[in-house]
C-alpha positions in Angstrom: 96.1 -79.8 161.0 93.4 -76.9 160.0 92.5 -76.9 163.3 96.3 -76.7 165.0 96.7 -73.9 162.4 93.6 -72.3 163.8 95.1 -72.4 167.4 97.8 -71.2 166.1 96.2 -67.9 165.0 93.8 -67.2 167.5 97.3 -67.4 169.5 99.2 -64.9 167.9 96.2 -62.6 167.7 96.3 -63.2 171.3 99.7 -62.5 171.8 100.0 -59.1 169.7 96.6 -57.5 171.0 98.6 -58.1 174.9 101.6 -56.8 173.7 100.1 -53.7 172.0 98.1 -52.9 175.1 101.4 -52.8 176.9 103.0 -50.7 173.6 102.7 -47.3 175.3 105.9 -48.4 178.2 108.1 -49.5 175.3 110.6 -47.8 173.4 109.2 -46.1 170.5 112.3 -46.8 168.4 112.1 -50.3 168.8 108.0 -50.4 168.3 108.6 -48.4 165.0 111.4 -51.8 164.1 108.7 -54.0 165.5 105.9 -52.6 163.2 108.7 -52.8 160.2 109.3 -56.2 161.0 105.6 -57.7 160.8 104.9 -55.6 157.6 107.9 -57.3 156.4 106.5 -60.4 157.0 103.4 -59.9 155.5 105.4 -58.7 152.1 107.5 -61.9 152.3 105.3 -64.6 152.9 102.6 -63.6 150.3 105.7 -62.9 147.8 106.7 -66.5 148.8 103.4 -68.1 147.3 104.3 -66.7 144.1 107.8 -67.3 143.7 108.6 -69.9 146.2 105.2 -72.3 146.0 104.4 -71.5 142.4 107.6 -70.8 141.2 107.3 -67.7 139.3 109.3 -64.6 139.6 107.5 -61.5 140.1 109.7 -58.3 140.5 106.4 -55.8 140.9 105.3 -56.4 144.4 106.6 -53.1 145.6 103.9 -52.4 143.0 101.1 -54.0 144.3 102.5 -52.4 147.8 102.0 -48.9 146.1 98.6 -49.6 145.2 97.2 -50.8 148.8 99.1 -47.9 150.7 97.6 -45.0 148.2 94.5 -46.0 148.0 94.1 -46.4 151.6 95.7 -43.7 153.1 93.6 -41.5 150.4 90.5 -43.3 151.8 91.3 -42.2 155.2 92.7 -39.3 154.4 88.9 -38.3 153.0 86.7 -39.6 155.8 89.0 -39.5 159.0 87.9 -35.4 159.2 84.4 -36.5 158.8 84.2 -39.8 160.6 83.6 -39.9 165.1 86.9 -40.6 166.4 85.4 -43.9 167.7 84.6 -45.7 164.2 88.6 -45.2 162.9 89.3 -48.5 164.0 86.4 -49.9 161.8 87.9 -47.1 159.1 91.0 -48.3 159.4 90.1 -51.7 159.3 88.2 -50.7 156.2 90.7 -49.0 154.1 93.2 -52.0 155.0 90.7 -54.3 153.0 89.9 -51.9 150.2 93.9 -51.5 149.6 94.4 -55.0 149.4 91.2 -55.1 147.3 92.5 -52.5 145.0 96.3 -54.0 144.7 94.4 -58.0 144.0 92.5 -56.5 140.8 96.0 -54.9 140.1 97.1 -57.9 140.4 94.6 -59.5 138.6 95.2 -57.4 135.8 98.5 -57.7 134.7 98.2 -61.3 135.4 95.5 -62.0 133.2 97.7 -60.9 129.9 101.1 -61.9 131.7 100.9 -64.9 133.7 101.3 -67.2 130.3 104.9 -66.3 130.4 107.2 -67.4 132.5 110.8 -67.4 133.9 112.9 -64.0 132.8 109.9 -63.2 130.3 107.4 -63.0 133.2 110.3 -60.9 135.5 110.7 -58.6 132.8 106.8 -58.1 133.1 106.4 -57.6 136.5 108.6 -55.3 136.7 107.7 -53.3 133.9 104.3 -53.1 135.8 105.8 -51.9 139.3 107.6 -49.3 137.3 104.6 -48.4 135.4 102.6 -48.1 138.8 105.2 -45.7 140.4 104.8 -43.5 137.5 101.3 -43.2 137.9 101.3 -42.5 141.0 103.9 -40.1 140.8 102.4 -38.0 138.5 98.7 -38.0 139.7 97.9 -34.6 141.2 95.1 -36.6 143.3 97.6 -38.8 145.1 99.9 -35.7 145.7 102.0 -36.4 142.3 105.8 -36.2 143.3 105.6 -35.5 146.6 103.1 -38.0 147.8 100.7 -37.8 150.5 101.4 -36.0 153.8 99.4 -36.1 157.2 98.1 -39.9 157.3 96.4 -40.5 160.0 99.1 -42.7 162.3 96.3 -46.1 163.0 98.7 -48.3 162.2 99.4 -50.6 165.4 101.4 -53.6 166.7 97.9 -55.5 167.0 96.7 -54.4 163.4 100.5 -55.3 162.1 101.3 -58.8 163.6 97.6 -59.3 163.4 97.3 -58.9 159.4 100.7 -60.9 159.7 99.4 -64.0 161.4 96.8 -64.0 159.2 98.9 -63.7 156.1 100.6 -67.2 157.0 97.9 -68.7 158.0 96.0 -68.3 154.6 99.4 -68.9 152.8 100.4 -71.8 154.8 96.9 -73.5 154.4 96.6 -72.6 150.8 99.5 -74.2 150.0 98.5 -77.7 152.4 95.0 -78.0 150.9 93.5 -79.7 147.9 93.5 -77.1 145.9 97.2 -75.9 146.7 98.7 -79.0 145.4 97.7 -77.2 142.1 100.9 -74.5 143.0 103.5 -77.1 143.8 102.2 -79.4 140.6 102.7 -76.1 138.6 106.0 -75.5 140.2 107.4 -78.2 139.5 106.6 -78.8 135.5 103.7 -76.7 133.9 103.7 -79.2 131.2 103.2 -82.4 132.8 100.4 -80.3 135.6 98.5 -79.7 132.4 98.6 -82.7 131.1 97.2 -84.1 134.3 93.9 -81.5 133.8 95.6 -79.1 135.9 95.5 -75.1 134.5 98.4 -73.7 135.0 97.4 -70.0 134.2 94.2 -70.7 136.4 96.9 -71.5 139.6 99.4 -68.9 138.5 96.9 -65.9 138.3 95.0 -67.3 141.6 98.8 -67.0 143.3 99.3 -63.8 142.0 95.7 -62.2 142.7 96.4 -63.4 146.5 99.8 -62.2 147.1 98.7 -58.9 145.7 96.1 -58.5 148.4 97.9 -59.1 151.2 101.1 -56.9 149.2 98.3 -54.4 148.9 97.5 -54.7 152.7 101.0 -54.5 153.9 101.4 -51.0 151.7 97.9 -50.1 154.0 99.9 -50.5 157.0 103.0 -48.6 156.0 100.8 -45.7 154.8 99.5 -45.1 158.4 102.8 -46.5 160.1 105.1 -43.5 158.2 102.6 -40.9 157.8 104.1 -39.8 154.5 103.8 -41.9 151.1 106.3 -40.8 148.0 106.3 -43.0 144.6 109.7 -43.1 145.1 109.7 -45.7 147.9 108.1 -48.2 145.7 110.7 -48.6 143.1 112.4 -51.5 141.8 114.8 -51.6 144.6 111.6 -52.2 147.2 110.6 -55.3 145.3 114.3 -56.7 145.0 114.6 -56.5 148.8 111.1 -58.7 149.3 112.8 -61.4 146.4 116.2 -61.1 148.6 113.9 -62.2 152.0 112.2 -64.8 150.3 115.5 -66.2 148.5 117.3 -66.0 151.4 115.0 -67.7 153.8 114.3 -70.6 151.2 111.9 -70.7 148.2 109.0 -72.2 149.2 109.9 -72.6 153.1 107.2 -70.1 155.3 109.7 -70.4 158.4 112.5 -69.8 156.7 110.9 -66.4 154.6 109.8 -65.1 157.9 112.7 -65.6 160.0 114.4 -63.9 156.9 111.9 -61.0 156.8 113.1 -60.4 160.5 116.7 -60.7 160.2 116.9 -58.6 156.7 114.7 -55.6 158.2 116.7 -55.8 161.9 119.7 -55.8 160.3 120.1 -52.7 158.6 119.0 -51.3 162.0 121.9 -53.0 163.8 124.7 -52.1 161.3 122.9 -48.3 161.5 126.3 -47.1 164.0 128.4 -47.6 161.1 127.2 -44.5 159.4 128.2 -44.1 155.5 129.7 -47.9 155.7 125.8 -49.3 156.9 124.8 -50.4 153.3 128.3 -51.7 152.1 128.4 -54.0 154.8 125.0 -54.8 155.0 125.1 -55.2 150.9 128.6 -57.8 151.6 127.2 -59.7 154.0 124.0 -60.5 151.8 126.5 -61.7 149.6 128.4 -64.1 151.5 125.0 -65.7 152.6 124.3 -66.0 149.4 127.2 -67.5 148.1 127.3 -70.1 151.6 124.2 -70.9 151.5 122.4 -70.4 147.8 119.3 -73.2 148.9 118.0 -70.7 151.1 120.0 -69.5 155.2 117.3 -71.5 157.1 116.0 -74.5 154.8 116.7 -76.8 157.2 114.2 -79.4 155.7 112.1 -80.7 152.9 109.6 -77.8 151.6 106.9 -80.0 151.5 106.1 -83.9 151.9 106.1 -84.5 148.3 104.1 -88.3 149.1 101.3 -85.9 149.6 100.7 -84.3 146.1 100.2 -87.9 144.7 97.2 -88.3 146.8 
């Protein structure tokens, strides 16, 4: 299986460094949607290992986002004057790690104190922290306080995007189907009997957390240098409720179904975008009839995992 899932990542590595080669003849509407898409992705799937594998509810990755985008748009912000034009890649590629470096500790610090909650206690927690985060930022005269930062250096790709993407589900997806990831579904499914068995619930819960904060933290990297322009204001708490809506909607706990969700939930508001001053309404209704139709999840189609598994 580890080694399918390895073919399977070389692939779409493959696949988006040929299609971003032939980038410059597309439309660059629909790159810009394309770009949005993966980083959606990205935010979904490592939201999803929280919420859907662990089964905590975290309302502060828009948080964690904020933290990886600052930090590394003010990283390149800093050396991209000073650096040859022929190491931003490698800059680039550096300031996407130290974002997602800098949002994990984030994560790891309000998980430490936090993660011994859980259910609305934890929520409440979270998202005190995301709001907490946006404040900081937005009042930090190094990070351009209200107004944000301005002029980031536009190095965000289709390779880098669908790249960090693939990757994302790949660690996430074999995470979850090793060993050591049966920890997040034992924990999911009763903390009490996982710690009777010897299992640490808060070790799990925080390892979860730390790791979808890194790749939340990556994601916010490649927004920074996809838009240019970074403002607190598009981290609030409505950011993180649309990641929970893509990873309630395509099934807790189901990778195919979060990802096919990420796309249809960030394509959507595109299509709908003719409607003008009735794009939201309907967008909003329709989120709510799916809902309603299907409250397991619009593309659970099967079992989340082979439960036989865990007991081995």
């Amino acid at each position: 299986m580890q080694l399918g899932a390895k073919r399977w990542l070389f692939g779409a590595v493959l696949v988006a460094l040929g299609v971003s080669a032939l980038s410059g003849h597309f439309n660059r509407y629909y790159l810009g949607v394309a770009i949005d898409v993966g980083i959606s992705i990205i935010l979904a799937a490592s939201l999803n290992l929280i919420n859907g594998y662990t089964g905590q509810f975290s309302l502060g990755h828009a948080g964690f986002m904020a933290v990886g985008g600052f930090t590394a748009a003010k990283l390149t912000l800093l050396l991209a004057p000073i650096v040859p034009e022929a190491a931003h890649p490698a800059l680039f590629a550096g300031s996407i790690l130290v974002g997602g470096t800098v949002a994990a500790l984030a994560g790891l610090a309000v998980g430490l104190p936090s993660l011994r909650l859980r259910g609305d206690y934890l929520a409440i927690v979270t998202l005190g922290f995301g709001e907490i985060i946006r404040v900081i930022f937005q009042t930090s005269e190094t990070f351009g306080a209200a107004t944000g930062l301005t002029g980031i250096p536009k190095f965000t790709t289709l390779f880098w995007t669908w790249g960090v993407a693939a990757l994302t589900v790949y660690v996430v997806a074999s995470l979850v189907n090793s060993t050591y990831g049966r920890g997040f579904l034992c924990v999911h499914d009763d903390e009490v009997a996982a710690a009777a068995m010897g299992i640490s619930p808060t070790r799990y819960k925080v390892t979860a957390f730390v790791t979808g904060a890194f790749f939340a933290g990556m994601a916010g990297a490649l927004y920074a240098h996809h838009k240019q322009v970074l403002k607190p204001d598009g981290f609030d708490f409505m950011k993180s409720i649309d990641i929970v809506v893509m990873v309630i909607l395509g099934g807790m706990g189901n990778t195919v179904g979060v990802i096919l969700a990420a796309v249809l939930l960030t394509v959507l508001p595109e299509l709908l975008r003719g409607l003008a001053d009735y794009r939201m309404i309907l967008y909003s209704l329709l989120i709510i009839g799916l809902m309603l139709t299907r409250p397991q999840g619009l593309f659970t189609l099967r079992r989340r995992v082979d439960r036989s598994r865990t007991a081995n």
